[in-house]
C-alpha positions as CSV (number, residue, x, y, z in Angstrom):
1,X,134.6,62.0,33.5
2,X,137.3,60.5,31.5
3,X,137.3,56.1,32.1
4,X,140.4,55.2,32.0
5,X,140.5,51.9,33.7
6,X,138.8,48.9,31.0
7,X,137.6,46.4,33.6
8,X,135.8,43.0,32.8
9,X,134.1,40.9,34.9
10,X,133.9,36.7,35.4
11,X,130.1,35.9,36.3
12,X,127.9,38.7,36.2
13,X,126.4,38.4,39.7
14,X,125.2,39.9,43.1
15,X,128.5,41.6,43.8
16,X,129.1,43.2,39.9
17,X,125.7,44.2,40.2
18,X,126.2,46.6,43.4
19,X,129.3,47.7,42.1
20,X,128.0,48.7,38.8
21,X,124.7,50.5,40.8
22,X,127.4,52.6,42.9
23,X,129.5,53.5,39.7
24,X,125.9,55.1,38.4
25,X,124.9,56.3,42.1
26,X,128.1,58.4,42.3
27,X,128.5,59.5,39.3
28,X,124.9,60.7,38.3
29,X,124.8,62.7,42.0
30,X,128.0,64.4,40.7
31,X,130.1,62.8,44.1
32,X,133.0,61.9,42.1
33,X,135.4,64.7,42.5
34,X,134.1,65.3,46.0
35,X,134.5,63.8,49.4
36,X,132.5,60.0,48.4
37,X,130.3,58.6,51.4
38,X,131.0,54.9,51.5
39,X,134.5,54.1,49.7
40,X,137.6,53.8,51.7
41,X,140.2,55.6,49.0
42,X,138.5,58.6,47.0
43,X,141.6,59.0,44.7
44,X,144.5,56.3,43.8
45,X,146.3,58.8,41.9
46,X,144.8,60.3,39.2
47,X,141.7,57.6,39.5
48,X,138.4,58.1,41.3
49,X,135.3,55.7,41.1
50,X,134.6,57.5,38.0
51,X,137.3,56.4,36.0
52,X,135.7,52.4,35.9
53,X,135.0,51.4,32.6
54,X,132.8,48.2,32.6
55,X,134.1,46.6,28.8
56,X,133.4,43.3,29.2
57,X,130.8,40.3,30.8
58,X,131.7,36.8,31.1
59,X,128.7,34.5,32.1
60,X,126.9,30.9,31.4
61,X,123.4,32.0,32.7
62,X,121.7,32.3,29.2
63,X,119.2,34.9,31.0
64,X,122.2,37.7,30.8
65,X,123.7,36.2,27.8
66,X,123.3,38.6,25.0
67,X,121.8,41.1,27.3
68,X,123.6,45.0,27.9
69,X,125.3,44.7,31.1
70,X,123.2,47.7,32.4
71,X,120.6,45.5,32.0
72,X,122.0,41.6,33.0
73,X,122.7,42.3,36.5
74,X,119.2,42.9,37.6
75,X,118.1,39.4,35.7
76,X,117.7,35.6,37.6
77,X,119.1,34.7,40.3
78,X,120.6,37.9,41.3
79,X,119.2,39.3,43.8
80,X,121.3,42.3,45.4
81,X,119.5,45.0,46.4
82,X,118.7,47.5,43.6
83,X,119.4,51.2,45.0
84,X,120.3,53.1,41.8
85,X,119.9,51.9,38.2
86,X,121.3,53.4,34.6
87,X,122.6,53.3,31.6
88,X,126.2,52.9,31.3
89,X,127.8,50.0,29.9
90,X,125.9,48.7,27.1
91,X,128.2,46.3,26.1
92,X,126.5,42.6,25.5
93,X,127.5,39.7,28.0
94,X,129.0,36.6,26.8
95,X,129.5,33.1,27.3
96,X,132.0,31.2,28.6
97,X,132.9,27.1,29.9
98,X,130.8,25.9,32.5
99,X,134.5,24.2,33.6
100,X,133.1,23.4,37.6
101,X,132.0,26.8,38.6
102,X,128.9,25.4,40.2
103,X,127.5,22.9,42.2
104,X,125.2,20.5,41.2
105,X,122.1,21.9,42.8
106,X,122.9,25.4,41.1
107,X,122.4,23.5,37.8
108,X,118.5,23.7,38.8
109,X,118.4,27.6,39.6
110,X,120.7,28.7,37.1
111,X,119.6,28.0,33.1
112,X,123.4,27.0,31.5
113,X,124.2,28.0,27.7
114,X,124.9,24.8,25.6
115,X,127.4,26.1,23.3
116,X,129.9,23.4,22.4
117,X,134.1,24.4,22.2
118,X,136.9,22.9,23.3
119,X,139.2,24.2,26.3
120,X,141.8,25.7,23.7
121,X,139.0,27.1,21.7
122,X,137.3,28.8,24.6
123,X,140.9,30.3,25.7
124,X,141.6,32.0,22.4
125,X,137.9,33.6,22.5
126,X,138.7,34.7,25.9
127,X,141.8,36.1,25.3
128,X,140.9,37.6,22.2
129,X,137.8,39.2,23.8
130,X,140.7,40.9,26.7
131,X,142.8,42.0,23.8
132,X,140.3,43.7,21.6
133,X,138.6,45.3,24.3
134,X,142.2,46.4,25.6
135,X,140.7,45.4,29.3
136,X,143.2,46.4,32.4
137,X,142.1,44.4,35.0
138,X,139.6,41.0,35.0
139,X,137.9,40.8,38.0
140,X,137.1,37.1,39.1
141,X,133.8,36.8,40.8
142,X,133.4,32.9,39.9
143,X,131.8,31.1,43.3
144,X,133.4,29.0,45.7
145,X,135.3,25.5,44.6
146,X,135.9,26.9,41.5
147,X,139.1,25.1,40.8
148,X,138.9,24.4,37.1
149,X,137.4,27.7,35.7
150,X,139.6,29.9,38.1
151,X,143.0,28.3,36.4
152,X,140.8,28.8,33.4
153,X,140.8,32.2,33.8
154,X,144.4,33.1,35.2
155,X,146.0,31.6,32.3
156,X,143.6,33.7,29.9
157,X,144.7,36.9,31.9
158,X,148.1,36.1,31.8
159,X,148.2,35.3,28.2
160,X,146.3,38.6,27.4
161,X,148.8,40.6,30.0
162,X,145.6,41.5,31.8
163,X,146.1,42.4,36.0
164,X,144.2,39.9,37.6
165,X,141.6,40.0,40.8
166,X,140.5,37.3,42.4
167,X,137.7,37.6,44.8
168,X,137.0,34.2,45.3
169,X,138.9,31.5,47.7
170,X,140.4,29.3,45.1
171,X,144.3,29.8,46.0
172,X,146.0,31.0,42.9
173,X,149.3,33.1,43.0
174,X,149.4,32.5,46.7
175,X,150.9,29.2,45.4
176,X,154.6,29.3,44.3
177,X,153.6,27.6,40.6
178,X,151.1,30.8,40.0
179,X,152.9,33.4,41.4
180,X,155.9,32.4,39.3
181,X,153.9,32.3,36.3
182,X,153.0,36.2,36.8
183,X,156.1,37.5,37.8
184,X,157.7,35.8,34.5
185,X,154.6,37.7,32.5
186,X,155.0,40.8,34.1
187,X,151.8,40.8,35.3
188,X,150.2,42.2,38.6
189,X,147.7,40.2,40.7
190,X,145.8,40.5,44.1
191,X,144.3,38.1,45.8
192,X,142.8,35.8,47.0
193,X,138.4,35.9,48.1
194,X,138.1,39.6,48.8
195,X,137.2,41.0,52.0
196,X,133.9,42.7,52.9
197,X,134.4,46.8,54.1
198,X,132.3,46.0,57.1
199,X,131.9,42.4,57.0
200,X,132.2,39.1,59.4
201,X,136.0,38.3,58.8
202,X,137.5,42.1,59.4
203,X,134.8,42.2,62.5
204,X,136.1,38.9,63.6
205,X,139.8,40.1,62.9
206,X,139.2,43.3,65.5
207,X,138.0,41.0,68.5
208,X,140.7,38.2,68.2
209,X,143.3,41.4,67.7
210,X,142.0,43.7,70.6
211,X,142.0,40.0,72.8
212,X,145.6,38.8,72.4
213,X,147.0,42.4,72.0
214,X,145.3,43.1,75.6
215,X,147.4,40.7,77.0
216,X,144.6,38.0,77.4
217,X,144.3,33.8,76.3
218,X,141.5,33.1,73.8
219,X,140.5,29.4,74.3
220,X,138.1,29.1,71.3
221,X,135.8,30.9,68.7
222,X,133.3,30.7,65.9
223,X,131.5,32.4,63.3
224,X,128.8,31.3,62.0
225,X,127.1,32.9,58.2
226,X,123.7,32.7,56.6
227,X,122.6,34.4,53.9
228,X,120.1,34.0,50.8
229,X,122.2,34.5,47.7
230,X,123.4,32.2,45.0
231,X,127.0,32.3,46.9
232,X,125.3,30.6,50.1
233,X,123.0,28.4,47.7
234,X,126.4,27.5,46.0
235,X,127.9,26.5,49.2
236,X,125.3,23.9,50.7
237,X,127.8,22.0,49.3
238,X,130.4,20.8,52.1
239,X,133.2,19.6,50.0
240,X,132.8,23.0,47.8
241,X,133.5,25.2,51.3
242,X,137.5,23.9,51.8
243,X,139.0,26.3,50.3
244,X,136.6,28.8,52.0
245,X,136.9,27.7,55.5
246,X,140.7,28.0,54.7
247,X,140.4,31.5,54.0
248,X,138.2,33.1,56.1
249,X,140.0,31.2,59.3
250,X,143.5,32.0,58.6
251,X,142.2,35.7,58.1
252,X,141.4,35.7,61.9
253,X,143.8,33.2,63.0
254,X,147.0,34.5,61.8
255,X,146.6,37.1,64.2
256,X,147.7,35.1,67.2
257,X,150.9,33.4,66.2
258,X,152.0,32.2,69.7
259,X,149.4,29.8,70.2
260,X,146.5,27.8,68.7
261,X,142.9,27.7,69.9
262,X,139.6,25.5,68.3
263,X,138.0,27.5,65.6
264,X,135.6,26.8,63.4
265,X,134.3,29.5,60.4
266,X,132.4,29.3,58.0
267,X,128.8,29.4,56.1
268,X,126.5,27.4,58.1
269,X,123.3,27.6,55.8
270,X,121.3,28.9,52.8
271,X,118.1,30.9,54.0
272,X,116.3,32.0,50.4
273,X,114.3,34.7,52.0
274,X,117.2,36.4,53.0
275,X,117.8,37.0,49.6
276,X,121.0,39.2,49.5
277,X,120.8,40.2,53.1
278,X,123.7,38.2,55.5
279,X,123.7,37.6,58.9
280,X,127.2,36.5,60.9
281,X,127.0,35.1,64.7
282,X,130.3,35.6,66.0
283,X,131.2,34.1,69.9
284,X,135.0,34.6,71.4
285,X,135.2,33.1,74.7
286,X,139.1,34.1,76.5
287,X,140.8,34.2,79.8
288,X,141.2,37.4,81.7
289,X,143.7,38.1,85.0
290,X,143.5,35.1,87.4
291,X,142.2,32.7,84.7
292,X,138.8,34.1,84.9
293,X,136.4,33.3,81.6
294,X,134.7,36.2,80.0
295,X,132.9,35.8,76.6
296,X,131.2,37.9,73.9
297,X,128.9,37.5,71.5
298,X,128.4,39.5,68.5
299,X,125.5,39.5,65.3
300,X,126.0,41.4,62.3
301,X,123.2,42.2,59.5
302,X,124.7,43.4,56.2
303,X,123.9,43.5,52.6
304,X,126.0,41.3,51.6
305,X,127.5,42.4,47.9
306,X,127.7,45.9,48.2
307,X,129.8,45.3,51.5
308,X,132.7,43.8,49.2
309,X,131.7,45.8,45.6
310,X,133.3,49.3,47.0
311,X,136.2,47.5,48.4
312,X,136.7,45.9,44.4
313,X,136.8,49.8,43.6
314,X,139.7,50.0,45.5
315,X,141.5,46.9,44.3
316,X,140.3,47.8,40.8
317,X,142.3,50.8,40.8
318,X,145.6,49.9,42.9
319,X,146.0,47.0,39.8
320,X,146.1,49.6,37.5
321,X,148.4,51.7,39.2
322,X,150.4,48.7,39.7
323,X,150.2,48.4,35.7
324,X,151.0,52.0,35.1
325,X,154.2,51.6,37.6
326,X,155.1,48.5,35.3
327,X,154.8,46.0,38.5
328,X,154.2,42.4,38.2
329,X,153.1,39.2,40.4
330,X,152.1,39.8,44.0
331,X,150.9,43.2,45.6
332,X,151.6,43.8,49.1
333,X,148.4,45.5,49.1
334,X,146.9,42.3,48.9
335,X,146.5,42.0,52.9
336,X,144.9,44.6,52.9
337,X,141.8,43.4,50.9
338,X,141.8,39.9,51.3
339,X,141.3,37.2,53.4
340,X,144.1,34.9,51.7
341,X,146.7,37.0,50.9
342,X,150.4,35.6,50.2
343,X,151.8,37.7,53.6
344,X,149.4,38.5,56.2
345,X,149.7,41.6,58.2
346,X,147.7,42.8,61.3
347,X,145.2,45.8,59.7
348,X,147.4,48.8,60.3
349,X,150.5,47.4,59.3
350,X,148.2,46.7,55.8
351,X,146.8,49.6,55.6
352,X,149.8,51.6,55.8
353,X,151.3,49.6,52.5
354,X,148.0,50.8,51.0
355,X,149.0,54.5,51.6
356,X,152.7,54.0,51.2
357,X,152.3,52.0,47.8
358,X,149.9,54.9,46.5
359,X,152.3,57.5,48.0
């Protein structure tokens, strides 16, 4: 199989490490070129699963630093499930600024590199490591609150003409400063804190949707997350879950434009036994004919990063289409995957960009 799309990763974690296991899976149990359990698009084009070359690692854990990528996603504190392992993608991860990607109590789980640069000097290895591994698309995985290191890394992938992802909910080119910045460079983007294929927010989307479309008042709603991953650990942190909370309830919210309603989403709490296991209580409460009150409750169990990896497969694939068709700046495509894209459009209406723009 012929890998055609260089893709490096920010931070080494839960969610790289299930999408790296399902590259191996599907490849190794010769599913590429056949009908692929599990992925929403089996071909973008010319591109299949298959065609995801893993170049590059950028982490500060110095327990995967120096390590074959193969072989740093199964170390401390990662914890995603391990249902396939291999050998592809020997290439060595490296370090990067600490910047503010975590919170202090990560500091204690998490052993930090100590290497001493300046911002400028860090950029120029960045961008120089992009360059000379002649990477398509960086994929942002960097946790929550992530302000710093997540303008960090935009710059270096504009600077090294490198499509950017950004799974995370720190608002880049959904702001007018960013998203002028890549259409000037020419360069494509999606964004922003990726959507799960299955997962609490696209759930929560279909109730609220099915509710207001059904003719019917929602008076309030919430959704609840707990979960035993570093991403939960991260976010025991209040003031680090703004930008979050943002995202995930505008994802459900801006389905009902006529009215407002209380709602209140979010993580709720950082169970460690859980490991990489997530579990979402979701409660609508709405008015039917004659004002009459009807509620429903809803849990969800999931494995939490492999729920969002094969919907980075996806993404992963349209950015480099986008960079084949020459396209820059925003991708309609965008609502499709993410909770804070720049336009958001009810899930048909998005999916049918996705088919349209692949068309």
């Amino acid at each position: 199989m012929s890998k055609e799309i260089n893709v490096a990763f920010i931070w080494l974690g839960n969610c790289a490490s299930s999408l790296i296991q399902g590259i191996w899976y599907y490849e190794e149990n010769h599913l590429i070129e056949t009908k692929i359990p599990g992925l929403i698009t089996d071909r973008i084009w010319k591109y299949t699963i298959g065609s995801i070359n893993i170049v590059s690692a950028i982490d500060v854990n110095i327990e995967k630093i120096g390590l074959p990528i193969s072989q740093a996603i199964f170390q401390h504190p990662n914890c995603a499930k391990i249902f396939h392992q291999g050998n592809l993608f020997s290439e060595l991860v490296i370090p990067w600024p600490v910047l503010d990607w975590i919170s202090e109590r990560m500091k204690w789980t998490i052993k930090l590199h100590d290497i001493t640069k300046s911002i400028l000097e860090w950029e120029e290895y960045i961008v120089n490591e992009l360059i000379s591994k002649k990477v398509d698309v960086l994929v942002s995985y960097l946790p929550v609150w992530s302000k710093e290191a997540s303008k960090f890394y935009a710059n270096c992938a504009l600077k090294a003409k490198v499509a950017f992802a950004n799974a995370m909910p720190e608002f880049i080119c959904s702001t007018s400063d960013w998203s002028e910045r890549f259409l000037k460079a020419g360069v494509p983007c999606a964004w922003d804190d990726i959507k799960s294929q299955i997962g609490a927010t696209i759930i929560h989307r279909a109730l609220v949707d099915l509710i207001h479309k059904r003719g019917q008042i929602i008076d309030n709603t919430f959704q609840l997350n707990v979960g035993g991953n570093t991403d939960f650990e991260n976010m025991l942190d209040e003031e680090r879950l703004i930008s979050k909370r943002i995202s995930k309830t505008e994802a459900v919210t801006s389905l009902v434009a006529d009215y407002d309603f209380p709602t209140r989403i979010g993580p709720s709490d950082y169970v460690p036994h859980l490991n990489d296991n997530k579990i979402c209580y979701i409660n609508v409460i709405w008015k039917q004919f004659w004002g009459v009150q009807f509620s429903i409750d809803v849990k969800l169990s999931v494995e939490d990063s492999p729920n969002s990896a094969w919907v980075m497969v996806d993404v992963i694939r349209l950015l480099k289409l986008a960079k084949d068709k020459g396209l820059g700046w925003y991708q309609e495509f965008s609502s499709y995957y993410f909770k804070h894209p720049m336009y958001q459009f009810d899930d048909h209406h998005a999916l049918n960009i996705v088919k349209d723009f692949i068309a």
